[in-house]
C-alpha positions in Angstrom: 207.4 108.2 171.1 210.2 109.2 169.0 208.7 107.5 166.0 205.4 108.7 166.4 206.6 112.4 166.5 208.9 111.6 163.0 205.9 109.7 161.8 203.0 112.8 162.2 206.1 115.4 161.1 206.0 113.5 157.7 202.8 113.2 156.9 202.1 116.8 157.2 204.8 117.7 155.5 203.8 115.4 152.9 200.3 116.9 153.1 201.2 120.6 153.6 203.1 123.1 151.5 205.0 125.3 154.0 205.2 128.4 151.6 201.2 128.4 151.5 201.2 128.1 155.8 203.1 131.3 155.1 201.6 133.0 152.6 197.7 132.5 154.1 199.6 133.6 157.2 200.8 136.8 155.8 197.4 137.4 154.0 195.3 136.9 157.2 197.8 139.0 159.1 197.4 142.2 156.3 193.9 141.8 156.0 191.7 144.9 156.8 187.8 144.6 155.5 187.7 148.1 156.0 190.7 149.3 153.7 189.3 151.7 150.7 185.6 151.0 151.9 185.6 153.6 154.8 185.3 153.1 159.1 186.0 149.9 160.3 182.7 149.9 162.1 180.9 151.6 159.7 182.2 149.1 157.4 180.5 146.1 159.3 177.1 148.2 160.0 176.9 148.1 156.5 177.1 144.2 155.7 173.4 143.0 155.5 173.9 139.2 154.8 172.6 136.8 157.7 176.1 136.1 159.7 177.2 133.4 162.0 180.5 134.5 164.3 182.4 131.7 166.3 184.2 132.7 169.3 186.0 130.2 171.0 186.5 130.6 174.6 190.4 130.1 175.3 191.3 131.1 171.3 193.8 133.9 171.6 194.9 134.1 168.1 191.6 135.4 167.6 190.0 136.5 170.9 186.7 135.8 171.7 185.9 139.7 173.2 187.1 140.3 169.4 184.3 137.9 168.0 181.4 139.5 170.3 182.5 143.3 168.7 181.9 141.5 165.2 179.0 140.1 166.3 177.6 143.4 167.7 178.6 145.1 165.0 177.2 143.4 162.0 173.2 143.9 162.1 172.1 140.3 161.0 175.2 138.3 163.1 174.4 136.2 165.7 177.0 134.8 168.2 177.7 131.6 168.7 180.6 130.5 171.2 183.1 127.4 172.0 183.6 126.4 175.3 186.9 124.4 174.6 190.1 124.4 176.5 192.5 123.5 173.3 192.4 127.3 172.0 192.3 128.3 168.4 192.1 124.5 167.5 189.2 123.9 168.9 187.2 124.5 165.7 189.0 121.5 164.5 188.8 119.4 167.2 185.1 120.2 168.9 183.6 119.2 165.6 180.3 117.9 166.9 180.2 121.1 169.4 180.7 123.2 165.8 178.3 121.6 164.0 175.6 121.8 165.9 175.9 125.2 166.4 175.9 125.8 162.6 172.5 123.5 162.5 171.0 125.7 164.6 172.3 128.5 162.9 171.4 127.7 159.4 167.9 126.1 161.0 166.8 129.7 162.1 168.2 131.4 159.6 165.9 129.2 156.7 163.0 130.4 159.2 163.8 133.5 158.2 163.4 133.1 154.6 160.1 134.0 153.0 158.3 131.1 151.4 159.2 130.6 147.7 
């Protein structure tokens, strides 16, 4: 077991740049789509593109109650949700589950578009 541990901690190491786990941490951490644009939900009333949220159902770095107020706030989003029990990770690991929810997505959103 030992060696398998080592064995995973050196290949993302060798992978993965530390600094940029922190910086994108920091940068998701200090982001606010409403800074110098007004009302945080006035902000999202405003955004017209065709939007897709994923909630997942045990993700508490990013809470699925916070996903639905996106959702309902954002006139074209629709909400799509993750029943997983692995957490934030479960967008990486419930691949199939993810990607058939972004089919259907993009699938009703192309019935949507006028023909060309």
């Amino acid at each position: 077991m030992e060696s398998y541990l080592r064995h995973q901690g050196d290949k993302l190491v060798d992978r993965f740049d530390a600094r940029c786990y922190v910086h994108l941490t920091e940068v998701m951490d200090t982001h606010d789509v409403s800074r110098g644009r007004g009302e945080y939900l006035e902000v999202l009333r405003r955004i017209q593109q065709p939007t897709l949220v994923v909630g997942i159902t045990t993700d508490i770095l990013y809470p699925l109650d916070e996903q639905r107020e996106l959702a309902e706030s954002i006139p074209n989003a629709q909400l799509a949700v993750l029943e997983a029990p692995q957490g934030h990770d479960a967008f990486l690991i419930e691949q199939h589950q993810l990607a058939e929810k972004l089919r259907r997505w993009c699938e009703a959103f192309l019935d949507l578009l006028p023909d060309v």
